[in-house]
C-alpha positions as CSV (number, residue, x, y, z in Angstrom):
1,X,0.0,0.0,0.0
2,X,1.4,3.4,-0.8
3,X,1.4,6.0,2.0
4,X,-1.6,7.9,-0.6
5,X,-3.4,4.9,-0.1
6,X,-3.3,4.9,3.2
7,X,-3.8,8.9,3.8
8,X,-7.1,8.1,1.6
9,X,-8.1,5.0,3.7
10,X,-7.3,6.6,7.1
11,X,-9.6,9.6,5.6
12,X,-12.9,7.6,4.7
13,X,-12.0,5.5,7.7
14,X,-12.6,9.0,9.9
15,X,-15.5,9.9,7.6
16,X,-17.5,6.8,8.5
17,X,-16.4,6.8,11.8
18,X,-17.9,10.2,12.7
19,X,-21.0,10.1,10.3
20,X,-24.4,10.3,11.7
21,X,-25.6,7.9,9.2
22,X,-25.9,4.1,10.5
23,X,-27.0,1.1,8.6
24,X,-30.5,0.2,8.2
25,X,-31.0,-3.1,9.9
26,X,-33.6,-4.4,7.4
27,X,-31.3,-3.3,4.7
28,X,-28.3,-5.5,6.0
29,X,-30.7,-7.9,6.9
30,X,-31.2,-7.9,2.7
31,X,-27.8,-8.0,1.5
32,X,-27.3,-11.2,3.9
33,X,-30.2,-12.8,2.7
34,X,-29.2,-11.9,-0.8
35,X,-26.2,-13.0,-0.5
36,X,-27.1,-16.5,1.4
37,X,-28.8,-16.9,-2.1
38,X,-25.9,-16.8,-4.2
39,X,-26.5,-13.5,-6.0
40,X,-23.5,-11.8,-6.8
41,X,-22.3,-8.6,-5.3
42,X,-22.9,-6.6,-8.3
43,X,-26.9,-7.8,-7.9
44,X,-26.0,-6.8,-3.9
45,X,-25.0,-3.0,-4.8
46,X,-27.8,-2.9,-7.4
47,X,-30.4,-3.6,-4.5
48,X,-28.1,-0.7,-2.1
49,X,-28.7,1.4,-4.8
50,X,-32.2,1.4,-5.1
51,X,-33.0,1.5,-1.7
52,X,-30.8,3.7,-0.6
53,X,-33.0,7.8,-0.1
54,X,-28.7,8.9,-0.3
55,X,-26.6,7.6,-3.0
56,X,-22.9,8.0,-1.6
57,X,-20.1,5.3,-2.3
58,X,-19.1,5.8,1.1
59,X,-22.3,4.3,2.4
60,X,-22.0,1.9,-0.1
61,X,-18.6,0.7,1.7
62,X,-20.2,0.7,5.4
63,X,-23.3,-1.2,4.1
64,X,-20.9,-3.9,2.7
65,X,-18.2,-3.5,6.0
66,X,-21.5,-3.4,8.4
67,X,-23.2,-6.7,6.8
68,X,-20.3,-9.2,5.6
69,X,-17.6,-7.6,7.6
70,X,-15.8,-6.5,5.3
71,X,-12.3,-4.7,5.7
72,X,-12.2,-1.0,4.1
73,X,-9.7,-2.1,1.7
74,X,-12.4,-5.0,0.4
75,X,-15.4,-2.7,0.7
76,X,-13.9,0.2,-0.9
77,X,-14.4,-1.2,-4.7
78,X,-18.0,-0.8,-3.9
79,X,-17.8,2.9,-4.2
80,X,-16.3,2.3,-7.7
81,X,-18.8,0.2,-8.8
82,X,-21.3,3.2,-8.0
83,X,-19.5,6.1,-9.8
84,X,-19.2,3.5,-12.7
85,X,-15.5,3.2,-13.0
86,X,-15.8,-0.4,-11.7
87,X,-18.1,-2.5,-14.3
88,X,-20.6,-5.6,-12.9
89,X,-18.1,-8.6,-13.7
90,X,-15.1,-6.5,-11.9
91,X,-17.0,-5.6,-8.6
92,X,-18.0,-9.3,-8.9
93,X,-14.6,-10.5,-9.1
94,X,-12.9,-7.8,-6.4
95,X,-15.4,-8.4,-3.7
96,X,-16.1,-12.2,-4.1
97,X,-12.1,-12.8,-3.8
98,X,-12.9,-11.3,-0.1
99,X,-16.2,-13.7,0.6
């Protein structure tokens, strides 16, 4: 890991950390259950997406870190997959590696 890496890591690490914004219960509760059934992460961040009121790739990471307990370096690719630098089969590749 390079030390930007690591600045950038330590940054959304503090962002999460302090934000008001906690996980909706019935929403992990999904993405386990989703999961369980074998659907792929990109089908995981697809159902975040439309149930989410805020579209933000950093609650896209602390859904993921809060229901699989995921590190922020495997949740982070989620965020990607939002902003649509990250395409379905890559997302599924990244995060399944960490399952």
């Amino acid at each position: 890991m390079t030390g930007k890496e690591n600045i950038i890591d330590l940054k959304i690490n503090a962002v999460l950390q302090n934000s008001p914004y906690i996980p909706d219960e019935r929403i992990v509760a999904e993405l386990r259950r989703l999961k369980s059934l074998g659907q792929p992460p990109s089908a995981l961040l697809m159902y975040l997406k439309n149930e989410l009121p805020i579209v933000s790739g950093l609650y896209f990471i602390e859904y993921f870190r809060t229901a699989f307990d995921m590190s922020l370096k495997a949740a982070k690719p989620a965020a990607g997959w939002l902003s649509g630098e990250i395409p379905d089969e890559r997302i599924d590749r990244f995060i399944s590696e960490e399952w």
